[in-house]
C-alpha positions in Angstrom: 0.0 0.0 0.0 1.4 3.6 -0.8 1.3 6.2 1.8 0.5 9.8 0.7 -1.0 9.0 -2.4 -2.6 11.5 -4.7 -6.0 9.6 -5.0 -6.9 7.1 -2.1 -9.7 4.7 -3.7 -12.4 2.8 -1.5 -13.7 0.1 -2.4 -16.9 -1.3 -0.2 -17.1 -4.7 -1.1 -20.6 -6.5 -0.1 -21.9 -10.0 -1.5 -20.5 -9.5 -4.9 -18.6 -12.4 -5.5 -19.5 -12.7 -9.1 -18.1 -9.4 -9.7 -15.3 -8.5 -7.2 -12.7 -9.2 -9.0 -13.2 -7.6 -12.3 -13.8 -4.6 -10.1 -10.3 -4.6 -8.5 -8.7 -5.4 -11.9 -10.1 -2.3 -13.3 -8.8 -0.2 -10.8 -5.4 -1.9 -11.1 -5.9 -1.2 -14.8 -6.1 2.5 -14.7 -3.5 4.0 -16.8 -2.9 6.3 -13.7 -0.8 4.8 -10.9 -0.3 7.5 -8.5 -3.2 6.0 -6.1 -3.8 3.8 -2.4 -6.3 1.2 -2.8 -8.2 0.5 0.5 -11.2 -2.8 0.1 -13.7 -3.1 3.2 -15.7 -6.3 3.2 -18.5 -4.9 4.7 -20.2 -8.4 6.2 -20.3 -10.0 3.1 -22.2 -13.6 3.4 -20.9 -15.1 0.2 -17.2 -16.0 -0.5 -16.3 -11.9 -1.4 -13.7 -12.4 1.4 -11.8 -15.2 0.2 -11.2 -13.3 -3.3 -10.7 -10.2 -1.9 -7.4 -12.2 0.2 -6.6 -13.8 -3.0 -6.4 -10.5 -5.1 -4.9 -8.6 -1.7 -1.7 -11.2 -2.1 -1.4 -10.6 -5.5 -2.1 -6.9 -6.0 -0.9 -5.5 -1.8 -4.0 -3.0 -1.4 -5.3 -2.4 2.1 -7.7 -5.1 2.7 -10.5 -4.9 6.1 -12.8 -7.6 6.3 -15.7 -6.1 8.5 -18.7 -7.0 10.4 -21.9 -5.5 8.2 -22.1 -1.6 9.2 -24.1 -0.1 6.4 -21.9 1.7 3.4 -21.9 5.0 4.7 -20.2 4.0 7.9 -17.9 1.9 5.2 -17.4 4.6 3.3 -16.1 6.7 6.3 -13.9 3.7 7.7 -11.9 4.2 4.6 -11.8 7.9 3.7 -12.2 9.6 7.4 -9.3 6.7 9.2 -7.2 5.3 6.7 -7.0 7.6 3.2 -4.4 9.9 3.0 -5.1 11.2 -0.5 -5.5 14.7 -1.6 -8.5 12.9 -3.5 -11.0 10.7 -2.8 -13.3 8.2 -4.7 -15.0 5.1 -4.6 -15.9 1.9 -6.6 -18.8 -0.3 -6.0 -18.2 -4.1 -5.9 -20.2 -4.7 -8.9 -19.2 -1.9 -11.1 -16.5 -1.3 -13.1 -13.9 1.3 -14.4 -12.5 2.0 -17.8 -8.8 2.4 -18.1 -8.4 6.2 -18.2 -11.1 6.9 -15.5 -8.8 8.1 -12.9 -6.1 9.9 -15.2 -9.0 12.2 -16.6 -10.4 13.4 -13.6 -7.1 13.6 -11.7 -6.2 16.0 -14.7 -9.3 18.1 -14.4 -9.2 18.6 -10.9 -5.3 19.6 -11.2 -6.7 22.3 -13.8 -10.1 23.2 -11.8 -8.9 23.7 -8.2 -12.3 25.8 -7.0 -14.1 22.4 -7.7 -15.2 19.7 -5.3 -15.7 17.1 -6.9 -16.0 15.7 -10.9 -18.0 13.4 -12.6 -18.6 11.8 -15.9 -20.9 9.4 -18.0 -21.2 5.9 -17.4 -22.0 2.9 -19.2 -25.3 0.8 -17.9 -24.5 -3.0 -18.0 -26.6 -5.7 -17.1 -25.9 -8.7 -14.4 -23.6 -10.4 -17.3 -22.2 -7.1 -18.2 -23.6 -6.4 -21.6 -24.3 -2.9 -22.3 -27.4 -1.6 -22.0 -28.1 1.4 -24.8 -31.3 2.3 -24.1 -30.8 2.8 -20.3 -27.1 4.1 -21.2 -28.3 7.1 -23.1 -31.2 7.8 -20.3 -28.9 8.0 -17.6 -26.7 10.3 -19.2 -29.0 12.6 -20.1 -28.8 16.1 -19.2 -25.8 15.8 -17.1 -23.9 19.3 -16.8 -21.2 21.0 -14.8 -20.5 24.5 -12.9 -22.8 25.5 -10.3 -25.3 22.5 -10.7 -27.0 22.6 -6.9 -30.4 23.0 -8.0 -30.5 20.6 -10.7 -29.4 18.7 -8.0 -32.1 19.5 -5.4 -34.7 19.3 -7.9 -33.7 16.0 -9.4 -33.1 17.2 -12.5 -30.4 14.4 -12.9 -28.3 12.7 -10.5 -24.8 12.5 -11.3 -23.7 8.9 -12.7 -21.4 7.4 -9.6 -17.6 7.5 -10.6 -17.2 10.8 -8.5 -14.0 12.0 -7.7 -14.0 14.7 -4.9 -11.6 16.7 -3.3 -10.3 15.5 0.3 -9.9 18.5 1.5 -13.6 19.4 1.1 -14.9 16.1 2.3 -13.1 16.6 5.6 -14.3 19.8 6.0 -18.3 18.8 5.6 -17.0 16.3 8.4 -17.5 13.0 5.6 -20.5 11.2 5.3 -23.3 11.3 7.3 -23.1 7.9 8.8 -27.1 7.0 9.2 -28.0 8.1 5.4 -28.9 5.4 3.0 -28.4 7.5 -0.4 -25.5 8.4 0.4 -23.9 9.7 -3.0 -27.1 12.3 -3.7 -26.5 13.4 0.5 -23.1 14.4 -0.4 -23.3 15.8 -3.6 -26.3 18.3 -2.5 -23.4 19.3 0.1 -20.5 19.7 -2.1 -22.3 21.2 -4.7 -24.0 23.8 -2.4 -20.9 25.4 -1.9 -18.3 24.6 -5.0 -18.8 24.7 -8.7 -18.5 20.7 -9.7 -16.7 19.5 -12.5 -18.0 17.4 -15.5 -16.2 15.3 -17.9 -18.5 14.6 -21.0 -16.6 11.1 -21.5 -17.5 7.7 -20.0 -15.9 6.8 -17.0 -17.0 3.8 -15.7 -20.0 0.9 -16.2 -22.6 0.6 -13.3 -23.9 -2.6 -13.3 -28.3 -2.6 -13.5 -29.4 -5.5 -11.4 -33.1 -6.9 -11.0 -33.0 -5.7 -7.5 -35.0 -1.7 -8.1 -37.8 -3.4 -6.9 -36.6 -4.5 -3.4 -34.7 -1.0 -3.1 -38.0 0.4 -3.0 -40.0 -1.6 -0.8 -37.8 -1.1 2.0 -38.8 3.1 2.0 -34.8 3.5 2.7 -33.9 5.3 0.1 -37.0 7.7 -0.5 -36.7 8.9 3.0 -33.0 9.2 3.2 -33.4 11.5 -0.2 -36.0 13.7 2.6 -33.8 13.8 5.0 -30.7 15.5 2.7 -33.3 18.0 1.1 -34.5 18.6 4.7 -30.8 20.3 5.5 -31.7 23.0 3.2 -35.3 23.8 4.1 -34.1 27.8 4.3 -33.3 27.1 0.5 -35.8 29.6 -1.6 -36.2 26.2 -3.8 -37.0 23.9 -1.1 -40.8 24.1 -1.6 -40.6 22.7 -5.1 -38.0 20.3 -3.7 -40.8 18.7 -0.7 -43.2 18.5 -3.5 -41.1 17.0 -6.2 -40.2 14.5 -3.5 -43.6 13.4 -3.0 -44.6 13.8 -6.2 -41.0 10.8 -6.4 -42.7 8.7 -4.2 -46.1 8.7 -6.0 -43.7 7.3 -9.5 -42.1 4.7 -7.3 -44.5 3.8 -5.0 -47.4 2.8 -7.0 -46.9 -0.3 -8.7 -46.0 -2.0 -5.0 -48.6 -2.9 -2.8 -47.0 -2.1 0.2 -46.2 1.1 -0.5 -49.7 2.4 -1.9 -50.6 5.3 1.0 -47.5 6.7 0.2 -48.3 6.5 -3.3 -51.4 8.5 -2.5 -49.6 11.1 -0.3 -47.2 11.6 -3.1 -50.3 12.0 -5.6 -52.2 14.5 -3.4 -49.6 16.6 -3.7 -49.3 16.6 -6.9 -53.0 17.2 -8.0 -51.9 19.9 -10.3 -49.9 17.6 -12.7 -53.4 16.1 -13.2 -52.9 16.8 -17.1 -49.7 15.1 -17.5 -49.8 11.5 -19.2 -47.0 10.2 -16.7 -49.5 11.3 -13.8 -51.9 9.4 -15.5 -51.0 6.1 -16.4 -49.3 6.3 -12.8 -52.6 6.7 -11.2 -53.9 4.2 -13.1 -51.5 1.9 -11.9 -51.9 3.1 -8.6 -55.9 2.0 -8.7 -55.1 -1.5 -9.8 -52.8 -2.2 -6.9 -55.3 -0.4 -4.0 -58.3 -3.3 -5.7 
């Protein structure tokens, strides 16, 4: 492991097995070598572990293997106790990066010091990893740099996840907020609140598009984490439209499931004025068929 790094990399590994190690190899890959790797297991059940020692003997990254504390609290292990970069970023366990991921953003931050963090576009894959075009061009749509807060706070697009942000300003929001689910769309509301972020209209990295949306969902995690971040801003001028684009979220998400119908409702009700809008619509009428 190298000490003093220029770009200390996290990796929170969780039950991801299948796709561990084509995520370390990419990393090891990059045509940029100035970097620490850190990997936390983060209570992985499968046999993540026993790879990640493999790859750790052949490769000498920083390697924790962890009791299951949620990937905030992961992502803080790494960054807040053990990185010593003057940047930060992170991999998933079941995405990927391509080569020149880390040189290019490296490079833009060097050349863009009043930025906190950077981003590009990402490639959608499936569970085998074969590109997914349709999804692909969705997700990059719109995506912009500069002051970008309140497409931010308005959902106008979330940024694809291959962020690389400056150290210095994670340390001084005090890192992530360990009890947040959504913890990428928490800190980017805070960076971007207060620095000008930086866009590079290339792809980056491939972010793997499981089956599991529908699960995410059900468990209300990640909806009411998203109200809790826009809640920090609530003396925002735009937080009105945020609250109600929120619920208006939850109506989109929350009708097809059963279980998550009042919500559904909630989100609807305050919505009433989109009455004339197809989406509303054919949501609604999805809505009805799950409350018979």
């Amino acid at each position: 492991m190298v000490n003093h790094s220029l770009v200390s990399i996290v990796v929170p590994s969780y039950n991801h097995a299948r796709y561990i190690e084509t995520c370390i190899e990419s990393i090891m890959k990059q045509d940029f070598n100035d970097f620490e790797l850190i990997v936390i297991d983060d209570g992985s059940s499968d046999n993540s572990p026993s790879i990640l020692k493999e790859l750790q003997k052949k490769y000498n990254f920083y390697l924790e293997i962890n009791s299951n504390q949620g990937l905030s609290k992961t992502l803080n292990r790494g960054f807040r106790d053990i990185a010593k970069g003057k940047y930060f970023t992170f991999c998933a366990s079941d995405d990927y990066w391509l080569p020149f991921k880390l040189g290019k953003q490296v490079k833009y931050m060097e050349e863009n010091p009043a930025c906190g963090m950077v981003f590009g576009k990402s490639v959608i894959i499936d569970g085998n990893g074969k590109s997914l075009e349709k999804e692909t061009i969705e997700r990059n749509k719109y995506l912009r740099g500069g002051s970008i807060f309140r497409d931010l706070f308005l959902c106008e697009f979330h940024p694809p996840v291959n962020y690389m942000l400056r150290g210095d300003v994670v340390r001084e929001l005090g890192f992530y907020r360990d009890h947040i689910w959504a913890e990428d769309f928490d800190m980017n509301l805070r960076i971007s609140s207060k620095y000008p972020i930086g866009y590079i209209d290339d792809y980056l990295s491939c972010y793997r598009q499981d089956d599991s949306s529908g699960r995410k969902m059900m468990n209300f995690k990640t909806i009411y984490s998203h109200l809790d971040s826009i809640s920090l801003f609530r003396e925002s001028p735009l937080y009105p439209k945020a609250l109600k684009k929120w619920y208006y979220k939850c109506f989109l998400w929350y009708s097809p499931f059963t279980i998550g119908k009042k919500l559904a409702v909630k989100g609807m009700l305050h919505n009433l004025d989109l009455f004339y809008k197809k989406e509303f619509l054919v949501f609604l009428s999805v809505l009805i068929k799950r409350w018979q």
